[in-house]
Backbone as a chain_set.jsonl record, in Angstrom:
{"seq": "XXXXXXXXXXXXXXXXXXXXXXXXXXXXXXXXXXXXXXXXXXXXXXXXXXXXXXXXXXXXXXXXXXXXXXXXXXXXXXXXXXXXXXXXXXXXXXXXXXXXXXXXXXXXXXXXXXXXXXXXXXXXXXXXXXXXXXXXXXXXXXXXXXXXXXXXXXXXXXXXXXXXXXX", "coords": {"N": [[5.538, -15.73, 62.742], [8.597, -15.532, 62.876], [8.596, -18.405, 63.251], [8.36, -19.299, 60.866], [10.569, -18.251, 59.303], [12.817, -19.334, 60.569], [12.329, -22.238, 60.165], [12.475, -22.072, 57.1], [15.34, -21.808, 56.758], [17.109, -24.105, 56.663], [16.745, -24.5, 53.638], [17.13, -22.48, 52.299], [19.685, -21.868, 50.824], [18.824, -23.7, 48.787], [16.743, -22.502, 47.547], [17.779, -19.3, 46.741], [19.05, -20.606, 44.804], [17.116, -21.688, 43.127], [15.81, -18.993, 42.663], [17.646, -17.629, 41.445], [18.182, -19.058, 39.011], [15.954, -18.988, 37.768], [15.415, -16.257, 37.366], [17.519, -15.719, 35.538], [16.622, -17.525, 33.455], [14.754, -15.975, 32.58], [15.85, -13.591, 31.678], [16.896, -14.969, 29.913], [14.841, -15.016, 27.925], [14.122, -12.842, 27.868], [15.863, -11.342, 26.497], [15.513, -12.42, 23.91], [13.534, -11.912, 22.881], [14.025, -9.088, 22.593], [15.556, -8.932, 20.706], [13.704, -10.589, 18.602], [11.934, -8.092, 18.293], [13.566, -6.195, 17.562], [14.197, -7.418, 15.342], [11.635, -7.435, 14.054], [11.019, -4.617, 13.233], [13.552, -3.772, 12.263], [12.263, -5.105, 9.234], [9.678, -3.816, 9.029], [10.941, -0.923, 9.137], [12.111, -1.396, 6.621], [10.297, -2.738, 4.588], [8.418, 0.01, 4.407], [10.085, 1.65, 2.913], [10.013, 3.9, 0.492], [11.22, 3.067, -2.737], [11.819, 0.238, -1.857], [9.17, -0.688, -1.273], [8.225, -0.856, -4.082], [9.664, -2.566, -4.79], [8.276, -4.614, -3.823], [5.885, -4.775, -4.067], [6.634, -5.322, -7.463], [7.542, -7.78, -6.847], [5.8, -9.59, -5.326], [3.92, -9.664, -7.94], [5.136, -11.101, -9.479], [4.989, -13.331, -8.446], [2.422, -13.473, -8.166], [2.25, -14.296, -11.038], [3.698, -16.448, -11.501], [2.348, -18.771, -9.274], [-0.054, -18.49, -11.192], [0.917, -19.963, -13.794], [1.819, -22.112, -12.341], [-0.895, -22.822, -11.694], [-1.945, -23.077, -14.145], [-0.361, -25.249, -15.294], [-0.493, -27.447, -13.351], [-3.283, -28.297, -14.301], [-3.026, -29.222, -17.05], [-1.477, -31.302, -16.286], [-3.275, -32.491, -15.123], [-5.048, -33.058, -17.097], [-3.919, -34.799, -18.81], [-3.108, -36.796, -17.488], [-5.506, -37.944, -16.81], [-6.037, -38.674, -19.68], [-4.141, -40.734, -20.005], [-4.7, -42.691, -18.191], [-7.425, -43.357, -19.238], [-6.087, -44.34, -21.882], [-4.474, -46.551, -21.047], [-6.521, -48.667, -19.909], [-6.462, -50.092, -22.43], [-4.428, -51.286, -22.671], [-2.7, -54.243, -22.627], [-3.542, -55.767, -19.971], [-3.895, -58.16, -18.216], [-2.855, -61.41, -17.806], [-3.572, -64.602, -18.758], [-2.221, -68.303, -18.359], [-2.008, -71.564, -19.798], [-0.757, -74.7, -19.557], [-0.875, -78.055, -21.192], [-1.404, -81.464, -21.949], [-2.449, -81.804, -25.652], [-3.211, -84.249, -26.755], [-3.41, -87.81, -26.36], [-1.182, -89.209, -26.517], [0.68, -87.754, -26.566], [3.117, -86.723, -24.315], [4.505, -84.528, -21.71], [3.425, -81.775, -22.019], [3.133, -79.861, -23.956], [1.399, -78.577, -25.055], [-0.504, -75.167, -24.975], [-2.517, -72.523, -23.825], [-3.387, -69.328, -23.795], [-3.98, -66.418, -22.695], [-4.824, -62.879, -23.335], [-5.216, -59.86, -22.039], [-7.53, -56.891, -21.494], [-8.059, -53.804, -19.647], [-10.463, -53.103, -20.249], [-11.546, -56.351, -20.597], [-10.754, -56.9, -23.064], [-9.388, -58.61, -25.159], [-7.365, -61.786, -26.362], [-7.486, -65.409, -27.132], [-4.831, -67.531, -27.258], [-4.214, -70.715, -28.542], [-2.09, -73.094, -28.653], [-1.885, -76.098, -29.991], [0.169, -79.345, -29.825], [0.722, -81.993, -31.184], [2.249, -85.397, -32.651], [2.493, -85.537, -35.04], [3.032, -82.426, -35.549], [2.478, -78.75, -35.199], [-0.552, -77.261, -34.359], [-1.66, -73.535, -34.258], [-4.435, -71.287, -32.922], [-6.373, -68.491, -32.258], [-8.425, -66.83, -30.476], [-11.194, -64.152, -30.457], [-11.946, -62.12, -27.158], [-14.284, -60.672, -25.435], [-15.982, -58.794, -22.993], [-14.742, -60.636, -21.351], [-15.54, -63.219, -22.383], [-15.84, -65.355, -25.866], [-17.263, -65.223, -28.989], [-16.962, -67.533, -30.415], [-16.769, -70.867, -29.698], [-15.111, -72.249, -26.803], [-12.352, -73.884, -25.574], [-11.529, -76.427, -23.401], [-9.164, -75.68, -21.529], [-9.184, -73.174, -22.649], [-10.979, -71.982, -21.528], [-9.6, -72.02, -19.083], [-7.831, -70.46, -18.577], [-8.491, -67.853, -19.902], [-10.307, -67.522, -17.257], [-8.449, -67.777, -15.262], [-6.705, -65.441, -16.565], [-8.405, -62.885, -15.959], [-8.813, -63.446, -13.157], [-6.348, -62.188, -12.248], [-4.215, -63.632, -12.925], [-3.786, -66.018, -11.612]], "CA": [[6.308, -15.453, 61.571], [9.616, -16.021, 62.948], [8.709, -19.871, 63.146], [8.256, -19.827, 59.506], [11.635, -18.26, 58.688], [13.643, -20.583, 60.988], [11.665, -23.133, 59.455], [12.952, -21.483, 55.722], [16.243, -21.608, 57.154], [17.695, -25.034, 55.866], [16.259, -24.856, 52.708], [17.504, -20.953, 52.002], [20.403, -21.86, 49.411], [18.13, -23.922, 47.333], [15.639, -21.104, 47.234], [18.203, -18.661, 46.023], [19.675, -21.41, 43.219], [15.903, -21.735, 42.084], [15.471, -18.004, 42.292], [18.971, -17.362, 40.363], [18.092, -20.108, 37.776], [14.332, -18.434, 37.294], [16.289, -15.127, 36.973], [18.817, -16.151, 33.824], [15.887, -18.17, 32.074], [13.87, -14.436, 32.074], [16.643, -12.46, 30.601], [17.394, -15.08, 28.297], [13.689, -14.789, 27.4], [13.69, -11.16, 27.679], [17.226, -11.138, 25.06], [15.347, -13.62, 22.689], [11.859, -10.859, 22.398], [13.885, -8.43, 22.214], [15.832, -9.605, 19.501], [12.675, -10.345, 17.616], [11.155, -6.671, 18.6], [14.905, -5.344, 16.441], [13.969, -7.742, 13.821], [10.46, -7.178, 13.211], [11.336, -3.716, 13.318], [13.834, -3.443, 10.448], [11.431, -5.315, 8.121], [8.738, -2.658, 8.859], [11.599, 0.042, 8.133], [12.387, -1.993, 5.032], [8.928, -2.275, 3.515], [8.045, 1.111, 4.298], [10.852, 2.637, 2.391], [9.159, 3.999, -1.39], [11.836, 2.199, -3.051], [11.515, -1.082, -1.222], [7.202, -0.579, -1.56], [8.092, -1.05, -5.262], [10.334, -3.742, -5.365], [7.605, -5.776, -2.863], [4.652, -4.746, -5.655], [7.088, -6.272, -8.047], [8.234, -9.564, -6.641], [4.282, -10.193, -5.373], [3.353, -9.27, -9.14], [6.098, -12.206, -9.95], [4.463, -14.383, -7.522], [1.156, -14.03, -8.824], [2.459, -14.982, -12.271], [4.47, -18.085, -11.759], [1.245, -19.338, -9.031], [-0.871, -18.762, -12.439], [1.464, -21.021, -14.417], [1.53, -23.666, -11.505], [-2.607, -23.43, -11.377], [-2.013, -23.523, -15.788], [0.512, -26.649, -15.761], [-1.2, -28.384, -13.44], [-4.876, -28.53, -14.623], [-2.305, -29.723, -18.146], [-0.544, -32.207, -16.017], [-4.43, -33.38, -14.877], [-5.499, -33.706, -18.55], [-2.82, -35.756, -19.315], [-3.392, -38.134, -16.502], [-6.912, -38.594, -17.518], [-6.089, -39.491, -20.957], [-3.069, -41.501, -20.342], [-5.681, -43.362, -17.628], [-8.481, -43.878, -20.592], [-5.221, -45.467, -22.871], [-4.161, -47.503, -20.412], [-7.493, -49.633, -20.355], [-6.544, -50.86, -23.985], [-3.339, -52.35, -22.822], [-2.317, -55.559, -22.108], [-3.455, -55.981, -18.123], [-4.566, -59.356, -17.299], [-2.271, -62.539, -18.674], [-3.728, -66.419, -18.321], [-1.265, -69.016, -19.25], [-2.537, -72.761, -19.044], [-0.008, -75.855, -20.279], [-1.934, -79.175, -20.836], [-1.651, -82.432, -22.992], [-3.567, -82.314, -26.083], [-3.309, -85.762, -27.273], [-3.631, -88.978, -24.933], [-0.196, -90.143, -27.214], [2.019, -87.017, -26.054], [3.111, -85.75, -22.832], [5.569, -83.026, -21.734], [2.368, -80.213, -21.849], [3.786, -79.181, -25.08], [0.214, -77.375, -25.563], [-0.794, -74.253, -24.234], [-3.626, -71.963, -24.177], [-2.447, -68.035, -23.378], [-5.103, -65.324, -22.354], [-4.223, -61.45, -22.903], [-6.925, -59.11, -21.657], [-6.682, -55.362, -21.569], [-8.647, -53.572, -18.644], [-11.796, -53.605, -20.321], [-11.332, -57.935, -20.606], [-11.103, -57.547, -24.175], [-8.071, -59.412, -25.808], [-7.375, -62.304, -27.671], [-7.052, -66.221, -26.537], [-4.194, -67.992, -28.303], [-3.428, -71.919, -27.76], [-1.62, -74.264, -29.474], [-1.886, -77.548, -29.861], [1.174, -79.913, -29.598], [0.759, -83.337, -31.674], [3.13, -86.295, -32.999], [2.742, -84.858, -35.987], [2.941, -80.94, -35.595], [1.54, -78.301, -33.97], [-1.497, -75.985, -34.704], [-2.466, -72.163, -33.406], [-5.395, -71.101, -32.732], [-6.454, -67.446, -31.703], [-10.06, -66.408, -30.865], [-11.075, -62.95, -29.847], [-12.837, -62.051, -26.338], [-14.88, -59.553, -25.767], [-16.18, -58.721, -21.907], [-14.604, -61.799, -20.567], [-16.307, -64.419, -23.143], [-15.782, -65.223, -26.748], [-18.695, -65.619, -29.546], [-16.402, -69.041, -30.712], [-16.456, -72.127, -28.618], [-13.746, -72.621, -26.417], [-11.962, -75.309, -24.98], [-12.159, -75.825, -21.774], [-8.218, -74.828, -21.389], [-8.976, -71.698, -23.071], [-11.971, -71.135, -20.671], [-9.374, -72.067, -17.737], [-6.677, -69.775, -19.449], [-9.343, -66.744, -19.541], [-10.588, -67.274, -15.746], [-6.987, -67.005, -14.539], [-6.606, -63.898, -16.417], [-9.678, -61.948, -15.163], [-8.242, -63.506, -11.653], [-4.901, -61.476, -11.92], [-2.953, -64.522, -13.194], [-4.025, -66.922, -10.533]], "C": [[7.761, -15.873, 61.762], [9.963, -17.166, 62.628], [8.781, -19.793, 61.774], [9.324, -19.645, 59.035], [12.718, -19.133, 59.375], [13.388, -22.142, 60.599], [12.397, -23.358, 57.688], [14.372, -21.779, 55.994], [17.649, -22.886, 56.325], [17.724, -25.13, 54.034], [16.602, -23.002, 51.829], [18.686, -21.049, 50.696], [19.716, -22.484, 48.321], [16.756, -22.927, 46.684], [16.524, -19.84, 46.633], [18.526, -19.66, 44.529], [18.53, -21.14, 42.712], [15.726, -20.264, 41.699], [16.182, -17.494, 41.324], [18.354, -18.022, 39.017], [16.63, -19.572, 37.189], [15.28, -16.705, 37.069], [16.63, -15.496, 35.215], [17.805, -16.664, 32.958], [14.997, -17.13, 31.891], [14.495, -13.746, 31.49], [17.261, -13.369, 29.153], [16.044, -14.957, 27.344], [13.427, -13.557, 26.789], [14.925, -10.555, 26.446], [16.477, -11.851, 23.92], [13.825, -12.771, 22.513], [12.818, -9.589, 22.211], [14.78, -8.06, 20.849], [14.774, -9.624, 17.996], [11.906, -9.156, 17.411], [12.075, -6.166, 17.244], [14.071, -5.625, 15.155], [12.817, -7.847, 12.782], [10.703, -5.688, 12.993], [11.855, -3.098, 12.107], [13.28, -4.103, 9.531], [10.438, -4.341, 8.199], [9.106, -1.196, 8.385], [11.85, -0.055, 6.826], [10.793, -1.789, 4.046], [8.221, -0.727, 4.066], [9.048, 2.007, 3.532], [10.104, 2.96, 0.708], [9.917, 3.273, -2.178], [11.64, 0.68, -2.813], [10.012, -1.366, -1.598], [7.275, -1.403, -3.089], [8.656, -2.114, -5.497], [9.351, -4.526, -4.759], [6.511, -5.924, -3.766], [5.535, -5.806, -6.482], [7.416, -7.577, -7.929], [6.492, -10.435, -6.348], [3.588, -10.247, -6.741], [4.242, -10.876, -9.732], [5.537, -13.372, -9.454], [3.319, -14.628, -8.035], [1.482, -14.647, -10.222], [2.728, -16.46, -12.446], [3.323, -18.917, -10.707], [0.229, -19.385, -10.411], [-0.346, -19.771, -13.51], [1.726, -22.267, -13.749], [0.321, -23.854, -11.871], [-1.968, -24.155, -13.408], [-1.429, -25.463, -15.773], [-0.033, -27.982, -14.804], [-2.974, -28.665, -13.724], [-4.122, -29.207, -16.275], [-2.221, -31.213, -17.657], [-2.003, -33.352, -15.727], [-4.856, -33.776, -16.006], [-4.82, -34.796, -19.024], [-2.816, -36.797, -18.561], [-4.349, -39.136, -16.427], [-6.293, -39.221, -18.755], [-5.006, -40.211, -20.902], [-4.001, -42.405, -19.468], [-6.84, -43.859, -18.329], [-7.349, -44.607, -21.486], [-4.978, -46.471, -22.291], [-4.921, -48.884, -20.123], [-7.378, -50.085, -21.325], [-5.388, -51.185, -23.685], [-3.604, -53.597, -21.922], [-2.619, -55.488, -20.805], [-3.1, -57.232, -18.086], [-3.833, -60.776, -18.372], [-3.028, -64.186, -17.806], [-3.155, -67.06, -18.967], [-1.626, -69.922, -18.557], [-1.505, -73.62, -20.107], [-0.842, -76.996, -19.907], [-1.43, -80.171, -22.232], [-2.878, -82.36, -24.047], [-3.757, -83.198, -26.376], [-3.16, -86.885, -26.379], [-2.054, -89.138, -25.453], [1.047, -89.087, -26.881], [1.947, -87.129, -24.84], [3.84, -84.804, -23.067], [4.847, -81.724, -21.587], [3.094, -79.896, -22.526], [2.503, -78.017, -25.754], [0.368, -76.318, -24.82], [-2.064, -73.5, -24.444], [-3.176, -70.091, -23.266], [-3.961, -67.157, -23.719], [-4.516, -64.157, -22.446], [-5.413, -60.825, -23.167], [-6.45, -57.884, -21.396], [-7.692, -55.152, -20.272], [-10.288, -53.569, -19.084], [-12.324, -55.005, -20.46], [-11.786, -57.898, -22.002], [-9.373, -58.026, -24.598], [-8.608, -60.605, -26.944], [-6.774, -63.499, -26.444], [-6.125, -66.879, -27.389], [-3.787, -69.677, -27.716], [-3.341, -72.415, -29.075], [-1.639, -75.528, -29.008], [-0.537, -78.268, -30.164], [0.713, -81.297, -30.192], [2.039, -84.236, -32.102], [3.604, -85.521, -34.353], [3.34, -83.778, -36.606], [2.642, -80.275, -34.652], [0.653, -76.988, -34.421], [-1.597, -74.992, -33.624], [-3.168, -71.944, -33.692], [-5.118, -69.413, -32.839], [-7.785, -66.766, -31.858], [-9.951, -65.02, -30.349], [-12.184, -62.94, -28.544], [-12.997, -60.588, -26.036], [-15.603, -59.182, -23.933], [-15.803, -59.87, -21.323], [-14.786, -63.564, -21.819], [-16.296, -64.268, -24.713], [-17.22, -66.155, -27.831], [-17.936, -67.121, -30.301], [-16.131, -69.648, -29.665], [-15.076, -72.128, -28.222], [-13.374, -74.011, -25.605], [-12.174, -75.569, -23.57], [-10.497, -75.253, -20.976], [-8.077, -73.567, -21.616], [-9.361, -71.053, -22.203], [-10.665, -70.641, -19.199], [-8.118, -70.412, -18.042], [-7.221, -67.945, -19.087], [-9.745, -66.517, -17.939], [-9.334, -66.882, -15.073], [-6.341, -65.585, -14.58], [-7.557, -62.638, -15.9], [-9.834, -62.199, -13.579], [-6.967, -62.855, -11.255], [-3.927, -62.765, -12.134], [-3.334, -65.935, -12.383], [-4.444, -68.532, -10.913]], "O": [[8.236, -16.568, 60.864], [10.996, -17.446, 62.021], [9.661, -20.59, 61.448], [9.656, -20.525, 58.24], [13.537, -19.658, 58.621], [14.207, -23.048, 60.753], [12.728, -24.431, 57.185], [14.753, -22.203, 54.904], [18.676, -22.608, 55.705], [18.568, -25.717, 53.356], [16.099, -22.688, 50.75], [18.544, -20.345, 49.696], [19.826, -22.098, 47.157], [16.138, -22.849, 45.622], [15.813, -19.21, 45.851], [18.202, -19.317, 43.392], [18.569, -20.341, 41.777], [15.494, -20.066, 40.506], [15.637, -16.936, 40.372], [18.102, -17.309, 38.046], [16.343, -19.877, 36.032], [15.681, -16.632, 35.908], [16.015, -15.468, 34.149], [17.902, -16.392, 31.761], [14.29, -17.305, 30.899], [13.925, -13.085, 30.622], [17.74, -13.012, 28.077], [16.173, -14.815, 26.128], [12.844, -13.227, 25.757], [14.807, -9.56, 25.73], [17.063, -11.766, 22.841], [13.012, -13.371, 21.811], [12.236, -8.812, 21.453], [14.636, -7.06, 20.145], [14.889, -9.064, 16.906], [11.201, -9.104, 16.403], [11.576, -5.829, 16.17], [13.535, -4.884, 14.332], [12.763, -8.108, 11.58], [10.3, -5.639, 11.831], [11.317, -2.37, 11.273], [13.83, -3.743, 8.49], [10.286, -3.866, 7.074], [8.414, -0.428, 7.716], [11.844, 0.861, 6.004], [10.425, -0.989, 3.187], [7.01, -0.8, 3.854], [8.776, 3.207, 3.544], [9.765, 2.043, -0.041], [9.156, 2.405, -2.607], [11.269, -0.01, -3.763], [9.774, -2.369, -2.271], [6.566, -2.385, -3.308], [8.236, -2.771, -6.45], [9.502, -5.629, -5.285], [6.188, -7.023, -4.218], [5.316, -7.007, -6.318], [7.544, -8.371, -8.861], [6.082, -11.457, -6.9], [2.567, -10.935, -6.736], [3.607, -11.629, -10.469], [5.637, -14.416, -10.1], [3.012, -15.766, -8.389], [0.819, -15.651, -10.483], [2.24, -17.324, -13.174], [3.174, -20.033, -11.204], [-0.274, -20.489, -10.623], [-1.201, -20.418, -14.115], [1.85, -23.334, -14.352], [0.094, -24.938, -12.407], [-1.705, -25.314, -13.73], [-1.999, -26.491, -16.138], [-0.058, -29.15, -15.192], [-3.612, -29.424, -12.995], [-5.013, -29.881, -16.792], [-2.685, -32.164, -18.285], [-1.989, -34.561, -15.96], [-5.114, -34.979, -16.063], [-5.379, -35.68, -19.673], [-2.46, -37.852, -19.085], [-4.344, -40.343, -16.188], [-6.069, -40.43, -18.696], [-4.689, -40.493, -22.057], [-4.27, -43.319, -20.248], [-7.258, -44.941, -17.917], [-7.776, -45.684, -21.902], [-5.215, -47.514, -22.9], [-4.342, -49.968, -20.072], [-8.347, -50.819, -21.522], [-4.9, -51.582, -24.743], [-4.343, -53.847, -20.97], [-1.654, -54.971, -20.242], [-1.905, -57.471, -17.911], [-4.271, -61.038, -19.492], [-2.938, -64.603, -16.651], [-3.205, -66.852, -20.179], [-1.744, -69.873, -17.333], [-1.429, -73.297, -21.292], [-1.412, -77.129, -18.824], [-1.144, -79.685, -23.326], [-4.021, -82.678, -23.72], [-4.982, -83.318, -26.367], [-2.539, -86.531, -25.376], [-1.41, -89.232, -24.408], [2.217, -89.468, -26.912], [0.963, -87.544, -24.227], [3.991, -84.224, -24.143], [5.402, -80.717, -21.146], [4.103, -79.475, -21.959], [2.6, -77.078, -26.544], [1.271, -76.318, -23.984], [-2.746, -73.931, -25.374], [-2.682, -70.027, -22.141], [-4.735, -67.257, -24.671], [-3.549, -64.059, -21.69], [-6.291, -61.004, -24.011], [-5.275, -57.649, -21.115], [-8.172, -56.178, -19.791], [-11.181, -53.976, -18.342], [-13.553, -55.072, -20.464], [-12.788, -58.506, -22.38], [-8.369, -57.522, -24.094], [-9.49, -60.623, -27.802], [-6.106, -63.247, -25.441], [-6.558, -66.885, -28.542], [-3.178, -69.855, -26.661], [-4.014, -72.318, -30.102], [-1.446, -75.939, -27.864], [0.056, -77.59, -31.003], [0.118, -81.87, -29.278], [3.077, -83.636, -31.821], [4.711, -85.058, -34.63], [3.954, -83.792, -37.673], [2.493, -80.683, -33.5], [1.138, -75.909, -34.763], [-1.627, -75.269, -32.425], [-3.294, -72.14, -34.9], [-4.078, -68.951, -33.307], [-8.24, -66.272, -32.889], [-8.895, -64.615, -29.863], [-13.213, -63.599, -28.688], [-12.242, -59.639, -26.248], [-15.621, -60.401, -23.762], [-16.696, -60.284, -20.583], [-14.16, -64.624, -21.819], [-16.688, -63.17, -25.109], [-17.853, -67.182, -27.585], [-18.818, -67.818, -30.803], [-15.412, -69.214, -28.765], [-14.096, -72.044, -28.963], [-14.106, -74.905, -25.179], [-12.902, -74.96, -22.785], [-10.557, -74.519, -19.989], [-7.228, -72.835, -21.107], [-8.859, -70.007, -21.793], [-10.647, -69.597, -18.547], [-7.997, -69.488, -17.238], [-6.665, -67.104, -18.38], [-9.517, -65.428, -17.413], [-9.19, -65.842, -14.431], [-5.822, -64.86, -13.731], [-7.132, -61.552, -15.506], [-10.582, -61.567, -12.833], [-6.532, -62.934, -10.106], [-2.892, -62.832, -11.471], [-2.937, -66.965, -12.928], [-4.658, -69.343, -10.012]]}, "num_chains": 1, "name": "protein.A"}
């Protein structure tokens, strides 16, 4: 045994520092529980007072109310999301825009052929024609993608672009 404490012997101040330093981090442990011991403490004096009992009924009675008008406003706010999500399929989504020569005798792509498609791919194809002369519009209606009047083959390309996201 002796050997072991002459052995201990060098190493004796860093064995108190560690023991000191393990010390101070227990009482600051033991100040920081008992801290929380105080402070759970006076909340258990607090809600046990008959006075206090009543105001805690009341404010939980408040609580359940305004949670019943969250559940209310949003199961509202969900209705409304749905049906603004069902309108939204009847707008405008999906645009195809094609420019092209109609006549061998112009240039410039003064024609066009213009696709607007809603989310169900119904819309309307509109192209004009560009001549020496003038210039005519068109406008057929489509109906899942495809219209019951012949189309051109700009209109067709016009429509594929829009049921491609523009592309």
């Amino acid at each position: 045994m002796g050997n072991f404490f002459q052995n201990l012997q060098p190493y004796i101040q860093y064995i108190v520092i560690f023991d000191t330093f393990l010390v101070l981090i227990l009482l600051i442990l033991l100040f920081s529980l008992s801290s929380k011991v105080k402070e759970t403490n006076r909340l258990l004096r607090w809600l046990s007072e008959g006075e206090r009992l009543q105001d805690v009924k009341l404010l939980l009675l408040r609580q359940q109310t305004f949670m019943q008008e969250v559940d209310e406003n949003f199961a509202s706010l969900k209705r409304d999301l749905k049906e603004l999500l069902e309108k939204h399929k009847e707008t405008i989504q999906k645009v195809g825009f094609i420019r092209f020569d109609a006549f061998k005798d112009t240039g410039g792509e003064l024609s066009f052929s213009l696709a607007l498609l809603n989310g169900k791919n119904e819309g309307v194809v509109i192209s004009s024609l560009h001549g020496r002369e003038g210039s005519r519009v068109y406008g057929k209606t489509i109906k899942n993608g495809s219209s019951l009047f012949p189309l051109s083959d700009e209109e067709k390309e016009a429509i594929r672009r829009a049921l491609s996201g523009g592309e």
